[in-house]
C-alpha positions, 0 to 999 in steps of 0.5 A: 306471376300468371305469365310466367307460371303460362310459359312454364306451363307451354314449356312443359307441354313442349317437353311433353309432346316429344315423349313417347305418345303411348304413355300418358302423364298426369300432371299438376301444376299448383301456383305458389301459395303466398303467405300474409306475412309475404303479401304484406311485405310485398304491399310494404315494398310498393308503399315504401317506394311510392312515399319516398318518391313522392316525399323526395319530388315534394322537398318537404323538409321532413316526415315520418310514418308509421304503419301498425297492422294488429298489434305489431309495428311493421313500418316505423321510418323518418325521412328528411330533417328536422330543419332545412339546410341541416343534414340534422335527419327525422328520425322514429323520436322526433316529435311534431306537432300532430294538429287535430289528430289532438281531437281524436285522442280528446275523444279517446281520453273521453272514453277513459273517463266513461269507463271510470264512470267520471263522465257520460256521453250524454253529459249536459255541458252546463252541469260541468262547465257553468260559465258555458253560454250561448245567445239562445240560453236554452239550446246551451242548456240542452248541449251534451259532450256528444255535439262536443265532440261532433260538431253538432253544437249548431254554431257557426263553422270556426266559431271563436277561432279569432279568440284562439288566435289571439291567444286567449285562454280557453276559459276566456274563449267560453266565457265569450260564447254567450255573445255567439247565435246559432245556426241549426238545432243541436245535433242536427248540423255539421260544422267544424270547430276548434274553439266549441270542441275543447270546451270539452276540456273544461267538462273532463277537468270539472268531473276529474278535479285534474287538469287535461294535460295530467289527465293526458299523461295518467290516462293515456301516453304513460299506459300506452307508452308514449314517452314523447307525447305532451300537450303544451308549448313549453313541452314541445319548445324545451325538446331537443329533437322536435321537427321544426315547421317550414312554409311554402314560398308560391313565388320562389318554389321554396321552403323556408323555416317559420316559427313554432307557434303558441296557437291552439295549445290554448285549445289543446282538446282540438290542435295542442298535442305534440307527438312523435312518429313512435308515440302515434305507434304506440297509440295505433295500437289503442285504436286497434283495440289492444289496449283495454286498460286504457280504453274499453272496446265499447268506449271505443266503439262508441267514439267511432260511431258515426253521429252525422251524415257530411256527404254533402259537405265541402269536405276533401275526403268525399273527394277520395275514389272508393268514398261512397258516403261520409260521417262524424263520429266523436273526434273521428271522420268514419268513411264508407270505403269499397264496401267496408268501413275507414276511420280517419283524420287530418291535421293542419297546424303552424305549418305541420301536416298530418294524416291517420287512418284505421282499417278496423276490417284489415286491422291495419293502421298508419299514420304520417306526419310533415313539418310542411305542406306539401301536394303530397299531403292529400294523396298519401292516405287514399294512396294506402288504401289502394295500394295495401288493396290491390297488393295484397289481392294480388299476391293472395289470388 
């Protein structure tokens, strides 16, 4: 843009200086103004660009991403199939498993309930959840929703996750915590759970008399519009148009189809919840803060308040250029990014990946999901960021 408006300008001066040199010109030259709407766009152009390439050198199977800014969807798109060696496309309805992305819509769920005043953030777990023990009686007895949600319980990382495994259900997995030891004091320690985390579950099922799937379904997916979404095997088994998850052969560089598992639909809270690329659309916009009948702005501000400091943890987003420092929040990762505030998440699940992001500064959101992993995965986040900051300060200048 500056080089062409520097020809145009020397062009000028040329035409000028073969004038009458008695008679003086006052010239202006203003560079266009670029509009929002065409800075994003501009941003969209590149990004879409970027992804798809990148998708088609992966040979993933198949993704979808969506991209809300404020309360508008202004990228919705499924790439690939569903299944590989199909021209069966993934298309905005298909639904994935969405992994612990699921964590991040516990929490929100959490905040309904705090604003219906049918639960507290400082809740004792043993109040709601009596069965709930540990080794030391008395840091169970003085646990709260808040290390729930955070992963500041004080157990070991993954506590129980071979129970999940094994298929166990979740009422069965609490009643096996009184035979696990603590590492650190409650609140004090970071250590990423799915077992501890869903207990949760139990806590919100006790104080609402309603299970966690219905209150999924009242609460949150029918009042945000989310037609797709569910959080049981059978929901996403019995669906016609779901993204089948594929694994990634080392040895012979090639994709294949593996099967849809019943892991962590027994820890829904932390991996069950099933989703398609339109539900996580209508579900950007709760995060953005458009949706105060699910979820109020002081609940949800509350849920991305950081809780412990993971800077110093062996965690893949320290690795991201422009993360200075590093937070857990209530079923949300909170980055300090180029002088501004990111929260974030990802998902690994039967094979699935997922990414979201919210920019509460830009109010724009995204969110992608693969039924395969793929070297892909890990850029796709930090790469929107850059892009969606260089592209929009150029075109704004």
């Amino acid at each position: 843009m500056k080089n062409f408006l520097g020809f145009f300008i020397c062009l000028f001066v040329i035409g000028c200086t073969t004038s009458k040199t008695n008679e003086k010109e006052v010239v202006t030259i203003q560079e266009p103004v670029v509009s929002k709407k065409d800075s994003l766009s501009f941003f969209l152009e590149h990004y879409e660009k970027f992804f798809a390439t990148n998708f088609n050198i992966s040979e993933c199977p198949g993704a979808a991403i969506v991209i809300v800014k404020d309360s508008t969807v202004i990228y919705k798109k499924g790439f690939g199939v569903k299944k590989i060696h199909t021209t069966d496309s993934v298309d905005v309805n298909t639904v994935f498993r969405i992994a612990s992305l699921s964590k991040g819509v516990t929490s929100v769920l959490a905040g309904n309930l705090v604003d219906n005043k049918e639960l507290e953030w400082d809740q004792g777990v043993k109040e709601s959840v009596s069965n709930f023990d540990l080794k030391d009686k008395a840091q169970a007895s003085r646990l709260k929703v808040n290390h729930l949600l955070s992963h500041t319980a004080g157990l070991y990382k993954y506590t129980n996750s071979k129970l999940i495994h094994k298929g166990l259900p979740l009422k069965n997995i609490i009643s096996n915590f009184k035979r696990n030891g603590v590492v650190a004091r409650e609140g004090t320690e970071y250590e990423y759970q799915n077992a501890v985390f869903s207990v949760v579950e139990k806590v919100m099922e006790n104080a609402t008399g309603k299970s966690f799937d219905t209150l999924l379904k009242e609460r949150l997916f029918m009042p945000a519009g989310m037609k797709n979404a569910s959080s049981t095997y059978e929901d996403i088994k019995n669906n016609s148009n779901i993204a089948l998850p594929h694994k990634w052969n080392h040895y012979s560089k090639k994709y294949y189809l593996t099967d849809l598992h019943r892991n962590y639909y027994n820890v829904a809270a932390a991996g069950g919840i099933n989703a398609s690329i339109s539900d996580m659309a209508e579900y950007l916009k709760v995060l953005l803060g458009h949706h105060p009948d699910i979820i109020s702005q002081e609940s949800l501000t509350e849920v991305f308040n950081p809780m412990i400091c993971t800077s110093q943890k062996d965690t893949y987003v320290n690795l991201w250029d422009g993360v200075t420092d590093s937070y857990y929040a209530k079923g949300w990762r909170v980055l300090d990014y180029r002088d501004r505030t990111i929260i974030y998440h990802g998902g690994n699940v039967n094979e699935y990946k997922t990414q979201l992001m919210i920019d509460p500064e830009n109010k724009i959101g995204v969110c992608v999901l693969f039924n395969g992993p793929n070297p892909f995965n890990g850029p796709v986040i930090p790469t929107f960021l850059n892009y969606y900051d260089f592209f929009t300060a150029t075109t704004e200048r």
